[in-house]
C-alpha positions in Angstrom: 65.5 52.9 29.4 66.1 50.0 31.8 64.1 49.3 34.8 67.5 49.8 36.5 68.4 53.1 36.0 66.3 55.2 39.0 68.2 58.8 38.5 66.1 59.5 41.9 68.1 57.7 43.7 71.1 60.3 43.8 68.7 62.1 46.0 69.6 60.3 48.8 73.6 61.1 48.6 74.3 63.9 51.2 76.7 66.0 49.6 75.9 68.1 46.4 78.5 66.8 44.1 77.7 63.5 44.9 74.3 64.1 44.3 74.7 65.4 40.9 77.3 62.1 40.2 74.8 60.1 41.6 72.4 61.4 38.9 75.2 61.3 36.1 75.9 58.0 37.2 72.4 56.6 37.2 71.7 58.2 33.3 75.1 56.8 32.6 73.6 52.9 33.5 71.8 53.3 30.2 74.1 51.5 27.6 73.3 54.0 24.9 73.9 57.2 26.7 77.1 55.8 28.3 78.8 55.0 24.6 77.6 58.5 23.4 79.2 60.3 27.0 82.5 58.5 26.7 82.9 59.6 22.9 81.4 62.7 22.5 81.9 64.6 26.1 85.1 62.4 27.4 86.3 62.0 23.5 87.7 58.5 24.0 86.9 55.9 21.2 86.7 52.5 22.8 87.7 48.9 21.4 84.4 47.1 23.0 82.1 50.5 23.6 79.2 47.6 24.5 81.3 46.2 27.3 81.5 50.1 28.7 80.6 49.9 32.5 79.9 53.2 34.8 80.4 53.3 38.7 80.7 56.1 41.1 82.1 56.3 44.7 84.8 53.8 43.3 88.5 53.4 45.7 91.6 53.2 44.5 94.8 52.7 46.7 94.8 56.0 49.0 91.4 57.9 47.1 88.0 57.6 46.0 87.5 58.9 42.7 83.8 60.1 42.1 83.0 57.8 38.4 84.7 55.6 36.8 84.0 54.2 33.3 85.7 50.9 32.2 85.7 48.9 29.0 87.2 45.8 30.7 90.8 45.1 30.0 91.4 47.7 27.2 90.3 51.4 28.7 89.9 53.3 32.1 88.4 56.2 32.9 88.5 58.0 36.3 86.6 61.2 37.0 87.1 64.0 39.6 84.1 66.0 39.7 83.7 69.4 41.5 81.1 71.7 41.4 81.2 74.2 44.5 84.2 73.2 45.8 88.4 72.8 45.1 90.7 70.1 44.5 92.5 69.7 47.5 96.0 69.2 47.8 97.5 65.7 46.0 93.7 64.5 45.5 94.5 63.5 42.0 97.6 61.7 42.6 96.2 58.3 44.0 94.1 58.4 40.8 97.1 58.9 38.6 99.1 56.3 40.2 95.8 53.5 40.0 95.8 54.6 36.1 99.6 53.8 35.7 99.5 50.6 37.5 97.0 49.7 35.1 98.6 50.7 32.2 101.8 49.1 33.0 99.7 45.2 33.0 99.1 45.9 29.1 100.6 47.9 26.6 97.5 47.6 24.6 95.6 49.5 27.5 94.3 53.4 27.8 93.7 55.2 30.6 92.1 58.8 31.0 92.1 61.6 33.8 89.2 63.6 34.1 87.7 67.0 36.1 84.4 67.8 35.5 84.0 71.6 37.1 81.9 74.8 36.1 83.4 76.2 32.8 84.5 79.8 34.5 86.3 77.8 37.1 87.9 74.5 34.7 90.9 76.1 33.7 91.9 77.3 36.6 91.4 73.4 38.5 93.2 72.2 36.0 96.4 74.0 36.4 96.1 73.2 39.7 95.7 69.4 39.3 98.5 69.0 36.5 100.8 70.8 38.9 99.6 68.1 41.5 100.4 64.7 39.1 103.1 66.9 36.9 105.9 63.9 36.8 103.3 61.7 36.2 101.5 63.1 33.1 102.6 62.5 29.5 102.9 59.3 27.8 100.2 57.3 28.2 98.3 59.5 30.3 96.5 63.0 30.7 94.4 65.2 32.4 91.4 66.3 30.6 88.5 68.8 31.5 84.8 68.8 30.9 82.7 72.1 31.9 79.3 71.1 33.2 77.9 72.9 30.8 78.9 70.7 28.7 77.2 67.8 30.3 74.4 69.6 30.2 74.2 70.1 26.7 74.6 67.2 26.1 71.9 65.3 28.3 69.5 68.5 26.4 70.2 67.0 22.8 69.1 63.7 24.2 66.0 64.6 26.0 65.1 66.6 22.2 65.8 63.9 20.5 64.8 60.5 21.8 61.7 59.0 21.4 61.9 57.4 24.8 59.6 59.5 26.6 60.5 58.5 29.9 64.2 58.8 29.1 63.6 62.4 27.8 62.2 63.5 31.6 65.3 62.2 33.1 67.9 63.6 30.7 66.1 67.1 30.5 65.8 67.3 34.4 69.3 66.8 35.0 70.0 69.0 32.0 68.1 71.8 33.8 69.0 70.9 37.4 72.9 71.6 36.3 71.6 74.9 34.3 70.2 76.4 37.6 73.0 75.3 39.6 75.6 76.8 37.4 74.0 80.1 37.7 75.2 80.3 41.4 78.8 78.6 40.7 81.4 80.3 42.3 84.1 81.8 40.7 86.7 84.6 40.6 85.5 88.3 40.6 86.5 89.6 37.3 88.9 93.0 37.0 85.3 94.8 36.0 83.7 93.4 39.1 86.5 94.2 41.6 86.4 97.9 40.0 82.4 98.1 40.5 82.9 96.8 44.0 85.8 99.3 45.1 83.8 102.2 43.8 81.7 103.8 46.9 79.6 105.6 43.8 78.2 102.2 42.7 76.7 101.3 46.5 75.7 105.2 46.7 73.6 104.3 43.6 72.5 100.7 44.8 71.4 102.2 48.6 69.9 105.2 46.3 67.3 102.6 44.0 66.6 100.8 47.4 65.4 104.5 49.2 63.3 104.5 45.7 61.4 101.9 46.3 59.6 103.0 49.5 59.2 106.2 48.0 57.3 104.5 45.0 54.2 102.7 47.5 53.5 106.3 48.5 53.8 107.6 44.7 50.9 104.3 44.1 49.3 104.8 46.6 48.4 108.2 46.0 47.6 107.1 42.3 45.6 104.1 42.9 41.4 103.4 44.7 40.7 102.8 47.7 40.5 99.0 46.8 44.4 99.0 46.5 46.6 97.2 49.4 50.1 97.2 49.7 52.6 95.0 52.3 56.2 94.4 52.7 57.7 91.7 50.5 61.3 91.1 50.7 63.8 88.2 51.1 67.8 87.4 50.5 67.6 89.3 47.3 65.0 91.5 47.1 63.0 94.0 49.0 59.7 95.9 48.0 55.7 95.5 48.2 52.9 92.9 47.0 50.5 94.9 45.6 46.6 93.9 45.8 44.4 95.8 43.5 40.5 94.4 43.6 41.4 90.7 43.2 44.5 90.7 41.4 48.0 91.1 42.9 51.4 92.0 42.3 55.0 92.9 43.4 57.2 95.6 42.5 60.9 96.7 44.3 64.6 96.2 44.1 65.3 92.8 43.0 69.0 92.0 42.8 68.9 88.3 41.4 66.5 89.5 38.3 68.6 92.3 37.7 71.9 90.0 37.6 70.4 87.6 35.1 68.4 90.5 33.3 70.3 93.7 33.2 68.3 97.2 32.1 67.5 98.2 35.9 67.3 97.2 39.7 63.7 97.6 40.0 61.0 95.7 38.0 57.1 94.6 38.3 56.3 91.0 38.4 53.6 90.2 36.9 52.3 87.5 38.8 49.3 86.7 36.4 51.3 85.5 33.7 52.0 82.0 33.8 54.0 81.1 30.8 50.9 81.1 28.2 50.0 83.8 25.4 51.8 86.7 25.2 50.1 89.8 27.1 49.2 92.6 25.1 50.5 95.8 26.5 49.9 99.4 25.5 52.8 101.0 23.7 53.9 103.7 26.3 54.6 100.8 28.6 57.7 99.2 29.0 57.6 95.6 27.3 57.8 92.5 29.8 61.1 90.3 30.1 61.0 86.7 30.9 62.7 85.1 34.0 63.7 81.9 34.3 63.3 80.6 37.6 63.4 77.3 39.9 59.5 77.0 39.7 59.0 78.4 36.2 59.0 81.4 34.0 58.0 84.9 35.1 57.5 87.7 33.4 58.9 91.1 34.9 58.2 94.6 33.5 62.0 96.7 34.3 61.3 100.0 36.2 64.0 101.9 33.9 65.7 104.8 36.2 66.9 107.7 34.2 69.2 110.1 34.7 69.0 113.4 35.0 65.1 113.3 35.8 64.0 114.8 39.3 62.9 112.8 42.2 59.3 113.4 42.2 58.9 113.6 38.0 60.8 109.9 38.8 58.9 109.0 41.0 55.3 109.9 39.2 56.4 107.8 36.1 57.6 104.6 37.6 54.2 105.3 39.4 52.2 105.6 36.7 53.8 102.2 34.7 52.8 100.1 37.6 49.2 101.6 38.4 48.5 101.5 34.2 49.8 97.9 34.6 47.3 97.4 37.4 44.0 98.8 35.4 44.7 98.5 32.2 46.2 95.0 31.9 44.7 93.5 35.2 45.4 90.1 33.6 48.8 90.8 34.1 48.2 90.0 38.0 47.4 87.3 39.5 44.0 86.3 41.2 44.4 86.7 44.7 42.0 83.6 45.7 
């Protein structure tokens, strides 16, 4: 990989999109991963794919496209790239009308439109931006759409593939830096969500797992030594206790993000201990751990199942007794506290 393609330097743009085209655009300065963009993500087969050049923050007569991709005199690429925002109104029509002029100098030419956006939200963006340039589509020209996810794909086939090791950091980065931000794209509610959300019954049972929790430290703490100290944890998404037991620790409570990305129930253990290496070894009347991907690495969570039918306090004494066997029979599973 060239010493000119520094990836870290879209750190400095201030706006998220452009950050992420600033990183797209750096990995794009490498000659081989620009060919293999243009024809496998953008699909566009290229006269000259060696004379392919990639820019970003580019103007064109009344806009500023984020990227554009030129094989000099014979094709012309222009990107629009959104990730947690809209196209606003006529955005892509300056873009349109610089591909048309260009077009018109040479029959031989191509030109392509592009809008990179989340997959859930893509089809949606672009009905909006064909109605924007609709009497100036067809022909020669088109507007196209690539889902992030795509992109990151694949930038992860390249970093599992190449034997550069250095390019392999940067492309699996990125990769992984688009994978987290997807997960917090926005989108439309769905018809299932809006029905969940109308439905006083669901926050009756959401407010009821949250009363749970603070019923649970008393449950442990009537179960566990002397040695054992619990305090409030909680944040944007989750509320509950670190648990201390000798010199291990832990945390248990209502955890809303985990239970979006994992299912099964609002209420898990971490178990802080595990740090991604062998499998722990639980006993069989426990429940098994789940992995959870997060910014700073993998965790492993143990779901506090709530059942129903089962009486507050019989509830109560089993999620009780999953953390506290946790605690002293695989101490491992928490993490030393100095």
């Amino acid at each position: 990989m060239g010493s000119d393609v520094r990836p870290y330097l879209s750190l400095l743009a201030s706006k998220e999109e452009d950050r992420f085209t600033e990183y797209l655009g750096q990995l794009l300065q490498d000659p081989h991963i620009l060919r293999a963009f243009v024809s496998k993500v953008c699909g566009v087969e290229t006269q000259s794919p060696e004379m392919l050049i990639a820019r970003t923050q580019i103007t064109v007569p009344g806009g500023r496209p984020d990227l554009a991709i030129r094989d000099p005199g014979a094709t012309y690429l222009l990107f629009e790239v959104k990730l947690g925002s809209w196209l606003h109104d006529d955005q892509l029509s300056p873009y349109a009308d610089a591909l048309l002029s260009w077009l018109d100098r040479d029959s031989e030419r191509s030109a392509h439109l592009f809008l990179i956006c989340p997959g859930q939200v893509l089809p949606q963006e672009l009905e909006d931006g064909r109605t924007q340039i609709a009497g100036k589509l067809g022909g020669d020209l088109e507007l196209s759409g690539i889902p992030w996810e795509t992109i990151a794909s694949f930038f992860r086939q390249i970093a599992n593939t190449t034997t550069d090791a250095r390019l392999g950091v940067h492309t699996s980065d990125f990769a992984e830096l688009i994978e987290w931000r997807l997960e917090g794209a926005p989108r439309s509610f769905t018809a299932e969500e809006t029905a969940l959300l109308s439905d006083p019954l669901a926050a009756q049972a959401i407010n009821a797992a949250r009363r749970l929790v603070h019923d649970l430290r008393t449950a442990v703490e009537e179960m566990l030594s002397e040695n054992a100290k619990m305090t409030v944890s909680y944040g944007q998404d989750f509320d509950g206790y670190r648990l201390v037991v000798g010199d291990r620790e832990w945390w248990f409570g209502f955890w809303l993000d985990a239970w979006e990305k994992i299912g099964i129930s609002p209420l898990f253990l971490q178990l802080s201990g595990w740090q991604g290496g062998p499998a722990l070894e639980v006993p069989e009347h426990l429940p098994l751990p789940v992995v959870r991907r997060m910014p700073y690495g993998e965790r492993l969570l143990a779901p506090l199942t709530l059942e129903s039918g089962v009486e507050p306090p019989a509830l109560l004494n089993h999620l009780a007794r999953i953390i506290c066997d946790y605690c002293e029979q695989v101490p491992e599973s928490g993490k030393p506290t100095s």
